[in-house]
C-alpha positions in Angstrom: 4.0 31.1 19.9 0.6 29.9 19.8 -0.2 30.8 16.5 2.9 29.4 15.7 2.4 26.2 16.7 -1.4 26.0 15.4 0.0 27.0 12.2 2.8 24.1 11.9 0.3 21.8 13.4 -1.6 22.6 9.6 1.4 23.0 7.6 3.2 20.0 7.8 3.7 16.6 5.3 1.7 14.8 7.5 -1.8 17.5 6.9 -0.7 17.2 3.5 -1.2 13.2 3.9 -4.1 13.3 5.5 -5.6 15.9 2.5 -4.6 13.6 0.0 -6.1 10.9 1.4 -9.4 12.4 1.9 -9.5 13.4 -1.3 -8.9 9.7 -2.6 -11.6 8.6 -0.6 -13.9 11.0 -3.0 -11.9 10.6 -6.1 -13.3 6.9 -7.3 -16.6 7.5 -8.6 -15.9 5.5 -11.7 -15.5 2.5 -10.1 -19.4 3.3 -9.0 -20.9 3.1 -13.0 -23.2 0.4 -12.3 -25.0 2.4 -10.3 -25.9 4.9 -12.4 -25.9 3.3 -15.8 -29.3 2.1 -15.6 -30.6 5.5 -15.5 -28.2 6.8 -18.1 -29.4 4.1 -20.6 -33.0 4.1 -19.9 -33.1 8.0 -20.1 -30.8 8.1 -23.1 -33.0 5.8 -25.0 -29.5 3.6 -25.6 -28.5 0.1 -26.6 -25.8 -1.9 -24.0 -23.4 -1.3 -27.4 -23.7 1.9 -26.9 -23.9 1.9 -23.5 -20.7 0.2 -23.4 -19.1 2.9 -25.9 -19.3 5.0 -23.0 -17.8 3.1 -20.2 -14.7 2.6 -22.8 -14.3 6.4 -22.8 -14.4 6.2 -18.9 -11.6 3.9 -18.7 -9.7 5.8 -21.0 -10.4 9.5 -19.7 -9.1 7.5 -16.5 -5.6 6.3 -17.6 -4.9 8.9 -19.7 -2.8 11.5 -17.3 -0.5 12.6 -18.9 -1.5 16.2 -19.7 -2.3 16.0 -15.5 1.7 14.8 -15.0 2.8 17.8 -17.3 0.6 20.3 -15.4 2.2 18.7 -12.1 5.7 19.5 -13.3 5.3 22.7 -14.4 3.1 23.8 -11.2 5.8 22.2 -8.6 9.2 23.2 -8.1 12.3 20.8 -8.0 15.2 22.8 -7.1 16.4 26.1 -6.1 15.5 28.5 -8.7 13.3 26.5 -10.6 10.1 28.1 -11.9 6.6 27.2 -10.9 3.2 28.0 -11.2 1.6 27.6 -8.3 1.6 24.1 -6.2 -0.3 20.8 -6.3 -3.2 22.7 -5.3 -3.3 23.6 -9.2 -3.5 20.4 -10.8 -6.3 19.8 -8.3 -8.0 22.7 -9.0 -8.2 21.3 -13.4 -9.3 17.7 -11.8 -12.2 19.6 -9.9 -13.1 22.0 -12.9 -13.0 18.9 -15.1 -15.2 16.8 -13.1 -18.0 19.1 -12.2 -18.5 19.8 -15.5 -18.3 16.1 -16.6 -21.1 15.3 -14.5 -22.8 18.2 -14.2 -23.6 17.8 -17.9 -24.0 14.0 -17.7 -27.0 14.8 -14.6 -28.5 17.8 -16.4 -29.2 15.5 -19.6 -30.7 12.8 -18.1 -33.1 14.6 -15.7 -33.8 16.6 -18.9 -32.5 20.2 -18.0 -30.5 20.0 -21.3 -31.7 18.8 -24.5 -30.4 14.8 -24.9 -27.1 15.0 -26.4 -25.4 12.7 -29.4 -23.8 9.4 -28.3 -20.3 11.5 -28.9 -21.7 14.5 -26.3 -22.4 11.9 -23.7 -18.8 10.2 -24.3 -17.0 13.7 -24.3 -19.4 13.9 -20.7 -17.8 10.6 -19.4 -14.6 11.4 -21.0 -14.1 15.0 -19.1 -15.6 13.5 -15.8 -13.1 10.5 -15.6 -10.1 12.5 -16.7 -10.4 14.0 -13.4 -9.3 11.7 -11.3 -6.3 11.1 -13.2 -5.3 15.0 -12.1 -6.5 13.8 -8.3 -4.3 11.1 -8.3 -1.2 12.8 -10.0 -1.1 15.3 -7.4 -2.0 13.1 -4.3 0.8 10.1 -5.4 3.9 12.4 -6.6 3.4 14.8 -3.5 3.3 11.6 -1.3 6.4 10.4 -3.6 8.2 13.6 -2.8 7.2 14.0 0.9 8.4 10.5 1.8 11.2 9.6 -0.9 12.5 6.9 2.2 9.4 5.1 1.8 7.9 5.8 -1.7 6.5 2.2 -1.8 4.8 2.7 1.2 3.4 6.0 1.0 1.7 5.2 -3.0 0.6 2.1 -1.7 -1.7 4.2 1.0 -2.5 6.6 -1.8 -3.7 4.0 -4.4 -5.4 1.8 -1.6 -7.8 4.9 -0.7 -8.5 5.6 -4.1 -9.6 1.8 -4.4 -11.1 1.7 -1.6 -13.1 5.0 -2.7 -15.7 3.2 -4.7 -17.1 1.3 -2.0 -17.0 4.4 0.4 -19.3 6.0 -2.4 -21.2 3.0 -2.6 -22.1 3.7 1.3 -23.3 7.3 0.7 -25.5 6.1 -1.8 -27.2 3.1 -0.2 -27.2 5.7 2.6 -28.3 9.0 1.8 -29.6 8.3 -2.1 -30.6 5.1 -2.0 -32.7 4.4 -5.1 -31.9 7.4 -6.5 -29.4 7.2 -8.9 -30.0 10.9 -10.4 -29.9 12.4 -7.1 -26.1 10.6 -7.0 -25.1 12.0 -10.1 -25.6 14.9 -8.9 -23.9 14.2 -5.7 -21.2 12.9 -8.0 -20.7 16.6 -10.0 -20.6 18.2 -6.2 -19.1 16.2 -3.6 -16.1 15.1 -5.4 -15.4 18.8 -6.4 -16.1 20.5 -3.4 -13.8 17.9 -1.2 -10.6 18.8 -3.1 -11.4 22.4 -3.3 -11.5 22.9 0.0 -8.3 20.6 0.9 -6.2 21.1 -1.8 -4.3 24.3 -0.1 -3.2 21.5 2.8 -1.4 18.7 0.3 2.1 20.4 -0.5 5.5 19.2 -0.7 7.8 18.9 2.4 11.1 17.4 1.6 12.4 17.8 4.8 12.5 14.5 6.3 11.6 14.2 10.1 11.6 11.9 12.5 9.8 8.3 13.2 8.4 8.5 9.5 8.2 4.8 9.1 6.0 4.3 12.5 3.9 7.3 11.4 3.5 6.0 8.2 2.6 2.3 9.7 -0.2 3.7 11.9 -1.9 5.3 8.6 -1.2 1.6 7.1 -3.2 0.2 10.2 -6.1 2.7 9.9 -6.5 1.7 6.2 -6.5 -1.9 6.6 -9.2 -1.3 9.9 -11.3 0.7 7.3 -10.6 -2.1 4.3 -12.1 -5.1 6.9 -14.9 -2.8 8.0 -15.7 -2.2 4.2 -15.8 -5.9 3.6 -17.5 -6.9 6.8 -20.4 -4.5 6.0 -20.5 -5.7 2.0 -21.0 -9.0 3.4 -23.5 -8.5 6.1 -25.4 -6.4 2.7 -25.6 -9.4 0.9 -27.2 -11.3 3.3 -29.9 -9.9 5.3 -31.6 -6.4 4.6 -30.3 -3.3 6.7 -32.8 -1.1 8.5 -32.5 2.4 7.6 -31.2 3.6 11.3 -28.4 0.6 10.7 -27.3 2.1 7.9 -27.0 5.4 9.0 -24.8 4.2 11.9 -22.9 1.9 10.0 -22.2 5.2 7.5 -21.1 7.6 10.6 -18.7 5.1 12.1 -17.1 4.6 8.6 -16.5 8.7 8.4 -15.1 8.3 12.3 -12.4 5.9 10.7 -11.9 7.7 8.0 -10.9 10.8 10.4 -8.7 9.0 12.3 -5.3 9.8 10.5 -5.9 13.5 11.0 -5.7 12.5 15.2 -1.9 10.8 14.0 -1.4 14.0 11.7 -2.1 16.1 14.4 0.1 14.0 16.9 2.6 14.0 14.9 2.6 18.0 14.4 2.5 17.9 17.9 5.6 15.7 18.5 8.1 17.4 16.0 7.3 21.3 16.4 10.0 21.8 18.9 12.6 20.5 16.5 12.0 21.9 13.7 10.2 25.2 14.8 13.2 27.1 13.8 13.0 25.6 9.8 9.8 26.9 9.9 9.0 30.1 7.0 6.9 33.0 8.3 5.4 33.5 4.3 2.9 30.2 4.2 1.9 30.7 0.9 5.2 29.7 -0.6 6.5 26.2 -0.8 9.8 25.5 1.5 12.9 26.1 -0.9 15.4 25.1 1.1 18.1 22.6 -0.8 18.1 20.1 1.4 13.9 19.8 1.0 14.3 19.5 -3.2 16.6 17.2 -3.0 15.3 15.0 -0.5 12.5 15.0 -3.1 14.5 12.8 -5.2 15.9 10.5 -3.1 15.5 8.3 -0.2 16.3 7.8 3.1 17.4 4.0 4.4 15.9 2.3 7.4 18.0 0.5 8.8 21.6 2.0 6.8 23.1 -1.3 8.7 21.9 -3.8 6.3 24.1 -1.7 3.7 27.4 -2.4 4.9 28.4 -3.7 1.6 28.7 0.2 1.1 31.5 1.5 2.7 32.8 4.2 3.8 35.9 5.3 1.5 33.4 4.2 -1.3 31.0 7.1 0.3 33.9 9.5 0.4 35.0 9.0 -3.0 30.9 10.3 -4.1 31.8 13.8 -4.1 29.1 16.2 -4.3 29.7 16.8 -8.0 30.0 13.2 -9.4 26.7 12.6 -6.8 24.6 15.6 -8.2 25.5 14.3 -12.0 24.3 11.2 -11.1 20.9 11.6 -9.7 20.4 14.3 -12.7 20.6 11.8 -15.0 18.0 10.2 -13.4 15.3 12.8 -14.1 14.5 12.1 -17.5 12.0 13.4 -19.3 8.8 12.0 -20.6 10.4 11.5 -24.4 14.2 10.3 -22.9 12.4 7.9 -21.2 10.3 6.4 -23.7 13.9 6.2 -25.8 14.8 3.5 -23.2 14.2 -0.3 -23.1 13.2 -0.2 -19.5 10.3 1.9 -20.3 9.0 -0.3 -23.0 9.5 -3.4 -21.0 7.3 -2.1 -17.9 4.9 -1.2 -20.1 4.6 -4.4 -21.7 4.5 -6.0 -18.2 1.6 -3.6 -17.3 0.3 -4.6 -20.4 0.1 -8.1 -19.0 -0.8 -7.3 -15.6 -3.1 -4.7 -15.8 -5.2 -5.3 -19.0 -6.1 -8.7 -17.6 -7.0 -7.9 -14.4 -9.2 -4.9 -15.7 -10.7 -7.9 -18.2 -11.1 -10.1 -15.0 -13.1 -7.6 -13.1 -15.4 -6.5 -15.9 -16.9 -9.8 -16.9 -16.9 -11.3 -13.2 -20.6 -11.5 -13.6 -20.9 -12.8 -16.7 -17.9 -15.6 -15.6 -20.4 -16.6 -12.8 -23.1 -16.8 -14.9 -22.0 -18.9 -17.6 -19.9 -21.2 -14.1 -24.0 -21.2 -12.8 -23.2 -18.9 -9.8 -26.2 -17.3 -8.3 -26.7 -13.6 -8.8 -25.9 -13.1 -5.2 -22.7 -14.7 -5.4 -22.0 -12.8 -8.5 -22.6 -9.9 -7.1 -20.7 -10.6 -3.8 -18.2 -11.3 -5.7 -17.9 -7.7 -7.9 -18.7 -5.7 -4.0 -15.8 -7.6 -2.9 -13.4 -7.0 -5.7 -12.5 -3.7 -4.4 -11.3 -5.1 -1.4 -9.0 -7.3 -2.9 -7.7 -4.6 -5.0 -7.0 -2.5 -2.0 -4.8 -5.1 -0.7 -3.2 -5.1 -3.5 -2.2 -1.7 -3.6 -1.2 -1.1 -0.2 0.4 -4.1 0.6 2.3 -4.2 -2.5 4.1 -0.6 -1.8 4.9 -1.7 1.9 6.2 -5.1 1.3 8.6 -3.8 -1.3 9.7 -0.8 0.5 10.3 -3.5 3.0 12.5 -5.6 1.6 13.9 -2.8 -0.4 15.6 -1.4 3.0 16.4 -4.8 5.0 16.9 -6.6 2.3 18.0 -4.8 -0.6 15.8 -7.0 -3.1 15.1 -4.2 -6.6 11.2 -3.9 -6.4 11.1 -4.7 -10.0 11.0 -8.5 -8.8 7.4 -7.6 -6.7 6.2 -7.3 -9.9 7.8 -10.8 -11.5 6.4 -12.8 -8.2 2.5 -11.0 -8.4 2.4 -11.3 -12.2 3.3 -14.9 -12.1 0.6 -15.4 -8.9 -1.8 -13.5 -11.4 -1.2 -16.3 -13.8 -1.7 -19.1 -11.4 -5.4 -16.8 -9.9 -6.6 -16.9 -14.4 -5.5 -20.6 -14.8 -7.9 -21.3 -11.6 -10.7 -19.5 -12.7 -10.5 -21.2 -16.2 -10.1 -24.6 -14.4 -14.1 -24.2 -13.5 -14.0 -26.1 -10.1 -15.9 -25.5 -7.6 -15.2 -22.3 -5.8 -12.6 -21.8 -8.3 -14.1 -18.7 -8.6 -13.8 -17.2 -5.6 -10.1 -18.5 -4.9 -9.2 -16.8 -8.8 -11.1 -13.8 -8.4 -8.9 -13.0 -4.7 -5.6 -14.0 -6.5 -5.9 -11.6 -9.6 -7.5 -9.1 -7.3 -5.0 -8.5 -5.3 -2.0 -9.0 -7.8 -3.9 -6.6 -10.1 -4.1 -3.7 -7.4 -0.1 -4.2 -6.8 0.3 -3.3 -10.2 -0.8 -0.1 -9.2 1.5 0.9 -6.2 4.4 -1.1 -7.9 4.6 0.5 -11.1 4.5 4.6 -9.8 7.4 4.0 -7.3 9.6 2.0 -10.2 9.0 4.7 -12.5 10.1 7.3 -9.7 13.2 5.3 -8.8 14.1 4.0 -12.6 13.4 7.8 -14.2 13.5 10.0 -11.3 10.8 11.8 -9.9 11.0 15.1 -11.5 8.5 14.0 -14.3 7.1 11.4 -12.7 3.5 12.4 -13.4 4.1 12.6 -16.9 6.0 9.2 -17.2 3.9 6.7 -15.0 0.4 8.1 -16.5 1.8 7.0 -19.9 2.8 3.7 -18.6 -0.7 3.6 -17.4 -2.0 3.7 -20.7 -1.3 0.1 -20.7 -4.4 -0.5 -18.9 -6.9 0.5 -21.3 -5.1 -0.8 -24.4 -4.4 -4.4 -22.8 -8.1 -4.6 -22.0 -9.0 -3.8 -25.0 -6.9 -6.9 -26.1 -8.4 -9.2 -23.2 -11.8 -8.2 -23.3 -12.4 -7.4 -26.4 -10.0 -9.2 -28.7 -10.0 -12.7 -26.8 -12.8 -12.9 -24.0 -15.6 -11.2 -26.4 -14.4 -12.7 -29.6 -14.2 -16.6 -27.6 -17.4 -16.1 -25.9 -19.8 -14.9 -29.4 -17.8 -18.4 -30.9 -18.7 -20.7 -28.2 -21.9 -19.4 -27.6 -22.9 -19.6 -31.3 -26.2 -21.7 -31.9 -27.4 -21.2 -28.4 -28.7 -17.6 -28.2 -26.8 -14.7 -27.3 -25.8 -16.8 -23.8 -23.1 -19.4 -23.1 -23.3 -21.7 -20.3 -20.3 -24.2 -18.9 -16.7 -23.9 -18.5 -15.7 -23.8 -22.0 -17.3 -20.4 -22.6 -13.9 -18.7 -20.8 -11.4 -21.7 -20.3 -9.6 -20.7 -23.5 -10.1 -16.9 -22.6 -8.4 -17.5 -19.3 -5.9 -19.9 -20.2 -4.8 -17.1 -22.7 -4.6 -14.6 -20.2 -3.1 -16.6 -17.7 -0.1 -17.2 -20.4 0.0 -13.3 -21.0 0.8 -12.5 -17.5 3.2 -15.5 -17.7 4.9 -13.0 -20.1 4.9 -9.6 -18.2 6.1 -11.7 -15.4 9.2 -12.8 -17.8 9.6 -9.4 -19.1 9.5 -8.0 -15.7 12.3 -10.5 -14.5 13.9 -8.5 -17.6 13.9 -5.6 -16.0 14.7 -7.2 -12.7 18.3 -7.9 -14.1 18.2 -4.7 -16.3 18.0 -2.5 -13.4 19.8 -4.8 -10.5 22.9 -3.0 -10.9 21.3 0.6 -11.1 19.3 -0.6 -7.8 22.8 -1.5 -5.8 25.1 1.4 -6.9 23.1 4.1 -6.8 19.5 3.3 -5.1 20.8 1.6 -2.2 23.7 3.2 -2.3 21.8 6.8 -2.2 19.9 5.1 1.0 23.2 4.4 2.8 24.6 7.6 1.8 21.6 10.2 2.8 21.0 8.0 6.2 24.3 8.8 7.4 24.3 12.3 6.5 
């Protein structure tokens, strides 16, 4: 009985959380480039052009998941008698191939162990090495999806927030352990996030079963994250203003990895709390996922909070739903990757993400240049870029937990989250091209944190609209709508505005009008995706009320 309950106490959805989230916290090392990109171009003997060649085939190796959602669908079974490979644990065994190779390659040219490769080498480097943590986050945010269909929202929103939040944990290693060593983290960057999912990648599986108190579970985890978001920002802040002894930042580093622990104490509380009820469900061989009906299907559909707010469905209607006419209906949900893209409602959230994410993603990688030209000082500048993380956090996590929210008490579609942050994201761009003082600041929190909803918004619509069965392979495409609308904002409007107004003065622009245009542009753009997502708002309002909600109702009372 012992061994039983140590062994459910590691086998559960909520070890499987925890996992994933540690993993997150190791999986953003792109959003850490600056750091070592002095090095790289020094070393490399390269031009910023070229240099910026490189980061553009970061950013794509980075949004480009789908061949990371196709390995998850094939590795990860759906149903009773469905054929798998394997488990999560495979995808995030090809993410930790993929990115020790990526960086291993990119740390053994520039200290010299390999001969210095072509510009196309050192993109194929970067390429490999960000690809990887589009296979991280495939198998950490449609595990989570699956393992908590009641509260999708929620549970991608902690998922997305670590990852954002993952840069600035790297950030504290560095300045920590390799501080003015930027070689010495590249090589940290081929090992540590490599060896972290290796060894926790046999804990994140999926557990459709649902148990109890879930929602409080899943609130504590919320309240760990923020704690860990507002210690992140406190100690960026205290950086940027007085120098840290070497003892301070060692302790300020080991009380960050004490917060970052603390969901495994709820994950091991919760194991704790629910073996006696469910010791009997339990299956003697560990290795194989739980293939019990009632586990797959809960993997496509959630569970309702509070089923009273849904009287509006009642109970002869819930009779009539006989098993057949319900399984038909949630199997057309699970379209494929192609069905999907056949449909308007694909299109349109693309487009929106288009919008939203492609000017955020602009926003955030000419901050410092914005405050330059505004006559910011480099310290604000760069408090500014530390603090941009945060914001994006809070974006991402509170997006997914408001929505689920009001999802369950109020019944609002979550495609409207998106119509009220894209049309606050157009408000945060019109701001910073207003060039007041502090605009800045006030802009740069706005389209922050709209831009990290994005992020947890889009996954759960995608696993709601299109089912979750391929919902790796559908939301990575959507994310391609990331690189190719900043491409279009930074490229085709902020660049292209900036070289015109800062023709016959240098290579430099100073004053407003070197991105009032840009802005105002982009703060029209997301005017649109907020539009097009009200589109989809009424597209979808109906499929939200008869079958989302209605599947909510239906499964709570069961």
């Amino acid at each position: 009985m012992g061994s039983l309950n140590l062994r459910h106490k590691l086998n559960n959805k909520w070890i499987s959380t925890v996992a994933s989230i540690w993993i997150q916290c190791t999986s953003g090392s792109l959003y850490t480039f600056s750091i070592y990109s002095p090095i790289l171009k020094s070393t490399q003997h390269y031009d910023q052009s070229t240099l910026d060649t490189i980061s553009v085939f970061k950013d794509i190796g980075a949004n480009c998941g789908v061949l990371s959602g196709v390995l998850y669908t094939f590795a990860t079974p759906y149903r009773r008698h469905t054929v798998y490979f394997g488990g999560p644990w495979l995808v995030h065994l090809v993410g930790a191939i993929q990115c020790f190779t990526g960086y291993f390659l990119i740390w053994a040219s520039v200290v010299g162990l390999i001969p210095r490769p072509p510009v196309v080498g050192m993109c194929l480097f970067m390429l490999l090495a960000a690809h990887a943590q589009s296979f991280f986050n495939t198998a950490n945010v449609v595990t989570a999806v699956r393992n908590f269909p009641d509260y999708s929202g929620t549970a991608v929103g902690i998922m997305k927030g670590f990852l954002g939040l993952s840069g600035a944990i790297l950030i504290q290693v560095y300045e920590t352990v390799f501080n003015n060593k930027p070689t010495s983290y590249l090589l940290m960057l081929a090992l540590l996030p490599t060896i972290n999912p290796l060894l926790l990648m046999w804990f994140v599986r999926i557990y459709g079963a649902n148990e109890s108190e879930e929602k409080k579970l899943l609130n504590a985890i919320s309240f760990v994250a923020l704690i860990i978001a507002a210690y992140l920002m406190a100690v960026i802040i205290l950086e940027h203003l007085i120098t840290l002894l070497f003892l301070v930042r060692v302790l300020i580093f080991v009380v960050l990895l004490v917060l970052v622990a603390l969901p495994l104490c709820i994950a091991l509380r919760a194991g704790e709390r629910d073996f006696p009820g469910i010791l009997q469900s339990l299956i003697s061989d560990g290795d194989r996922l739980l293939d019990e009906p009632k586990q797959l299907d809960a993997g496509k559909m959630p569970v309702a909070h509070n089923p009273a707010r849904f009287h509006h469905f009642s109970a002869t209607a819930d009779q009539e739903m006989d098993s057949h006419h319900t399984r038909d209906s949630w199997e057309e949900e699970n379209l494929n990757l192609l069905q999907a893209m056949c449909t308007v409602n694909f299109w349109i959230l693309f487009f929106a993400m288009a919008c939203g994410m492609g000017s955020g993603l602009a926003t955030v990688n000419n901050l410092g240049q914005i405050g330059e030209a505004l006559g910011y000082s480099s310290f604000q500048t760069n408090t500014l870029v530390s603090l941009w993380s945060i914001w994006n956090f809070l974006g991402r996590f509170g997006a997914g937990y408001v929505s689920d929210h009001f999802l369950h008490v109020r019944g609002w579609a979550r495609p409207l989250f998106i119509v009220l942050t894209q049309a606050t994201m157009s408000i945060g761009h019109a701001v910073i091209a207003s060039g007041l003082p502090g605009a800045l600041y006030a802009g740069s929190i706005l389209v922050g944190v709209c831009y990290g909803s994005q992020w947890s918004l889009m996954p759960t619509i995608a696993s709601e609209i299109f089912g979750v069965r391929h919902m790796g392979t559908i939301f990575n495409a959507i994310t391609i709508a990331s690189p190719v609308g900043s491409y279009i904002f930074s490229v085709r409007v902020i660049g292209y505005i900036y070289d015109m107004e800062a023709s016959g003065q240098g290579n430099s622009c100073s004053g407003t009008h070197c991105f009032m245009s840009s802005f105002l542009i982009m703060a029209f753009a997301t005017l649109l995706g907020s539009l097009a997502a009200l589109g989809l708002f009424f597209q979808t309002k109906s499929f939200y009320n008869e079958v989302v909600l209605r599947r909510l109702a239906h499964f709570t009372r069961q």
